[in-house]
N, C-alpha and C positions, 0 to 999 in steps of 0.2 A: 276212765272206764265209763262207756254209756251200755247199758245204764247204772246209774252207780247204784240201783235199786235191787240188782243180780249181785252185787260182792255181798260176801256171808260176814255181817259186823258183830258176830257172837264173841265174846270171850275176848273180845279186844282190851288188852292193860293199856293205859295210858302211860306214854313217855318220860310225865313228870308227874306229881302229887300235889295235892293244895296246900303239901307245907313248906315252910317259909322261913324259915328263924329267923333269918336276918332281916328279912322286911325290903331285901332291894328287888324282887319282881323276879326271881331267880328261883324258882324249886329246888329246896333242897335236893334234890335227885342230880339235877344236873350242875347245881352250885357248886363250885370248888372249893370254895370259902364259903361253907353255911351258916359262919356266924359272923361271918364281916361283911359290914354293908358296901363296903366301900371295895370290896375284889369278890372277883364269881369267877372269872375265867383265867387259866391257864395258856400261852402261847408259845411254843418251843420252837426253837430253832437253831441246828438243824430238823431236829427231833425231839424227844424226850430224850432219849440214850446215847446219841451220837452231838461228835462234835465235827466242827469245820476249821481247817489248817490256815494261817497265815503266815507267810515264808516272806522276806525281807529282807533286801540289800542296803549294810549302809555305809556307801558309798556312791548309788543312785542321785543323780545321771550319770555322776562323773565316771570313767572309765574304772574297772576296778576288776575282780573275778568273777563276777554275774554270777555267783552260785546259787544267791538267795536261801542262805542257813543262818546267816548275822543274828537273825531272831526267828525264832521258829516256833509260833504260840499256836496251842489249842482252842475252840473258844464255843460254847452252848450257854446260848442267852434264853431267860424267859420271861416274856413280856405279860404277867400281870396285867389283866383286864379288869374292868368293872360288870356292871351288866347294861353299860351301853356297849362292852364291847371296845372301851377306851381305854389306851394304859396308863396305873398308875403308880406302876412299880414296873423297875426290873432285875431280875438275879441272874448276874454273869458268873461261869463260871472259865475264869483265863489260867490255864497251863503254860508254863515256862516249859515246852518241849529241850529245845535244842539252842545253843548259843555257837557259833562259827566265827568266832571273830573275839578280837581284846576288846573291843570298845566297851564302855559303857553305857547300853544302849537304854533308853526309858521307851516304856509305850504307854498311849492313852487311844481315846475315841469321840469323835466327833459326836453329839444327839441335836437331832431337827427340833430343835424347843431352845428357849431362851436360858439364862443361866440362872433368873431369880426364880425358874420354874421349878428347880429341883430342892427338895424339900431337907435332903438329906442324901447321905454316902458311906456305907461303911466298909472296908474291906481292903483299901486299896493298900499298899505298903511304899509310901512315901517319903525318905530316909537323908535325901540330899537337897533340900529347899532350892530343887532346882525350878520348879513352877510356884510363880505368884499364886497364890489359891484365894479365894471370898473365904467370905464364912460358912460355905456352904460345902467346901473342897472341890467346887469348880475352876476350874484356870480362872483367872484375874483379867479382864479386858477383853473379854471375848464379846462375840457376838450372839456366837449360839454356845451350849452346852459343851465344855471341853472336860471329861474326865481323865485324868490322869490314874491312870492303873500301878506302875510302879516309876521309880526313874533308875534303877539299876537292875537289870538282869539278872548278874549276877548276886545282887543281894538275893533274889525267888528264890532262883535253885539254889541259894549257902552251895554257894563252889568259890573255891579264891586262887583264881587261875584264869586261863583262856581257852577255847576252843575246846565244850565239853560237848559231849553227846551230837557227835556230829561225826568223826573220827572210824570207821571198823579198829577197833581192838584198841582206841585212842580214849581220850580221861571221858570217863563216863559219872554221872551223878542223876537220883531219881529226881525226874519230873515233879513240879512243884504248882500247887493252885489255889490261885486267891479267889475266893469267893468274894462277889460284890453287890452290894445291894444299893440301890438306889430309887429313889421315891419323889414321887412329884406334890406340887402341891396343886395343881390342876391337874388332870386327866388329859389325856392328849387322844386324839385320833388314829389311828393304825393308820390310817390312808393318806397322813400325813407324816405320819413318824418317820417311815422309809423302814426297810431290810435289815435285821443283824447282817456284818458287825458294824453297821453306821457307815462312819468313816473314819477309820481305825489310822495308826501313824505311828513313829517311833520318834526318837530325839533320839538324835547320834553322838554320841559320847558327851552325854552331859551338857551339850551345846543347843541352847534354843535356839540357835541360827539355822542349825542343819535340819530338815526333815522329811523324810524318806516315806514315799509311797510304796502300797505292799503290791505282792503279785496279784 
């Protein structure tokens, strides 16, 4: 506005307040966490409320029915910031939608951060000591960050069968969701972290040899 000496600055409220509880440079007003120094911001994705589908062949490349329902997860991640705006938490939440297939499929997810980064993990439902894990319940011998989220499918949804929720009028069982938390012991960059869901994968029937890119 020129001049800015014509805009009417009466009764103007300020956006944030001089208070502070936690002391990280955050006003409580717009803090998320007003009493944790160490988290201010919120990051969702897709949104707060919605979630993003991942559908999955496992039999990819190899020729097979290209339906992609083998796994069929839900998934709304929130990347916990500080108040540089860096993350140092995150809480997924992964739905066992739909299972199309016998296998016993596992999923996990790739994170752009090293493995001694993550400070902790709780949530995941890991039942057949099919991944070598640290002590941290990262995969064993990685480079970067491999969480493992379950390694049987059907353990999620408690179905003891094949081929549920995929079917019109075929075996049906409610959708099932592990919440997962995960936390760093450094902070990471958003601009280096990359996009939810990372780089997300399955392990096809119990087999760490096989592993199947999603759609």
């Amino acid at each position: 506005v020129s001049p800015y000496t014509a805009v009417k600055v009466d009764d103007i409220k300020p956006i944030d307040t001089n208070k502070d509880s936690d002391g990280d440079g955050v006003g409580d007003t717009r803090d998320e966490y007003p009493t944790d120094k160490d988290r201010a911001f919120n990051n969702y994705y897709p949104s707060k409320n919605q979630t993003g589908t991942l559908a999955f062949e496992d039999m990819w490349p190899n020729k097979g029915d290209y339906d992609f329902n083998d796994l069929v997860v839900d998934y709304n991640f929130n990347q916990v910031a500080n108040a540089q705006n860096n993350i140092i938490e995150i809480n997924a939440a992964i739905t066992v939608r739909a299972i199309g297939a016998s296998f016993r499929n596992a999923f996990a997810f790739e994170l752009n951060t090293s493995p001694d980064n993550v400070k902790s993990i709780v949530g995941q439902q890991l039942t057949k000591s099919l991944f070598k894990l640290n002590a941290n319940q990262t995969e064993a011998n990685q480079t970067k960050a491999v969480i493992p989220i379950f390694d049987d499918s059907f353990n999620v949804l408690k179905y003891n069968g094949s081929i549920v929720n995929t079917v019109v009028g075929g075996a049906s069982a409610n959708a099932q969701t592990l919440n997962i938390k995960i936390i760093f012991n450094t902070a990471v960059t958003l601009i280096n972290f990359g996009t939810p869901p990372y780089n997300p994968f399955i392990v096809v029937n119990l087999s760490l040899i096989h592993i199947s890119e999603p759609t």
